[in-house]
C-alpha positions in Angstrom: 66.5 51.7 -42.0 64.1 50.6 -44.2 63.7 53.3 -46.5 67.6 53.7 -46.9 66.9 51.7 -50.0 64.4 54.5 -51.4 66.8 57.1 -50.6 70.2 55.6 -52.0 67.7 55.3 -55.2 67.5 59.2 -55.4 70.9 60.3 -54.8 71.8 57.4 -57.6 72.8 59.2 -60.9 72.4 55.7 -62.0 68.5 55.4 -61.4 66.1 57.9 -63.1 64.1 60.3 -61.1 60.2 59.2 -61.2 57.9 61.7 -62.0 54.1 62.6 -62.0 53.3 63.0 -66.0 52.7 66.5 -67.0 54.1 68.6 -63.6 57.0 68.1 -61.2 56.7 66.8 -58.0 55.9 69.3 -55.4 58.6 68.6 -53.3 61.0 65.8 -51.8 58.9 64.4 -49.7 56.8 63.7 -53.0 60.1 62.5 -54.7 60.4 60.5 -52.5 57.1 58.9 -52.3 57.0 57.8 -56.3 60.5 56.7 -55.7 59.6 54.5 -52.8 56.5 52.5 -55.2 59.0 52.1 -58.0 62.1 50.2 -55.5 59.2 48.4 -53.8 58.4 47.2 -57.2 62.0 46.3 -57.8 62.4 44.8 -54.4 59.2 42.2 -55.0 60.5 41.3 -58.2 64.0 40.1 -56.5 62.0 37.2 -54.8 62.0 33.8 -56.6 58.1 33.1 -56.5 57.5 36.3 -58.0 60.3 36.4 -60.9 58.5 33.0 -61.6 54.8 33.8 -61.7 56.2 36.9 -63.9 57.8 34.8 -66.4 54.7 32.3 -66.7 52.6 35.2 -67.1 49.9 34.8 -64.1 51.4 37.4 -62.0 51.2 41.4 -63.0 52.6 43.7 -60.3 51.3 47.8 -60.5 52.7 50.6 -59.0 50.1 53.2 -57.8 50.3 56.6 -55.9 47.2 58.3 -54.1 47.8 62.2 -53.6 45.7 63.1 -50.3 45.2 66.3 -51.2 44.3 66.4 -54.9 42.1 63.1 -54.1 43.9 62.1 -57.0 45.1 58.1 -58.2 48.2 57.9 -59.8 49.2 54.5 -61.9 52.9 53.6 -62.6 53.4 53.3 -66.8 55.2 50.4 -68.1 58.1 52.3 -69.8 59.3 48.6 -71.1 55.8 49.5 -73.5 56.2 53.0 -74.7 60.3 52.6 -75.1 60.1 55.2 -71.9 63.4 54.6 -69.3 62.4 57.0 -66.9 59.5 55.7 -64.2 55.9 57.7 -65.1 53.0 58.2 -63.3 50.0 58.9 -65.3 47.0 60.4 -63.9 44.3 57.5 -63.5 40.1 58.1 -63.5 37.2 56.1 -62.9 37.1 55.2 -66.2 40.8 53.0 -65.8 39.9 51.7 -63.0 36.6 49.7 -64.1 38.6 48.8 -67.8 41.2 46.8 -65.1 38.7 45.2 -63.5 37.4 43.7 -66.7 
C-alpha cells in the first residue's frame, strides 16, 4: 500500500525514469529504489510547513541513495540547476560530504 505511489511513478510515461549517472540501474528492484527517494521528495514537498520553509529559503530537502554492495553514496542532482528534467544521481565521496557540512 504504501509504495503503490513509487510504483504508479514507474509505469507513468508521464514521470521520467531516475537513473544512477554514468550506468543503468542493475535491475528493478534498483529502479525502484531511486524512484522511491525522488516521490518521497515530492510527497514532503506536498505538506504546507515544508512548501513554506522552501519558499523562505531555511529549508533544503536532498535525496540520497546508499548501494550496500558497492559501499557507495549516491546524491540526487537538482535538475531545476543544470536545465536536466530527468532525476540524476551522481556518485558522492568524502570530499562532498565535508563541502556540505561547511
Amino acid at each position: 500500500q504504501h509504495g503503490l505511489p513509487s510504483l504508479q511513478r514507474m509505469k507513468s510515461r508521464h514521470h521520467s525514469w531516475a537513473r544512477i549517472s554514468g550506468r543503468l540501474p542493475a535491475d528493478a528492484i534498483e529502479q525502484l529504489c531511486l524512484t522511491n527517494v525522488v516521490q518521497q521528495l515530492e510527497h514532503l514537498r506536498m505538506h504546507d510547513a515544508v512548501r513554506r520553509r522552501l519558499a523562505e529559503g531555511t529549508l533544503e530537502l536532498h535525496g540520497m541513495y546508499f548501494h550496500v554492495g558497492e559501499a557507495q553514496a549516491y546524491l540526487l542532482e537538482d535538475g531545476s540547476r543544470t536545465g536536466e528534467t530527468a532525476e540524476v544521481f551522481v556518485r558522492i565521496g568524502p570530499a562532498a560530504l565535508e563541502d556540505s557540512r561547511a
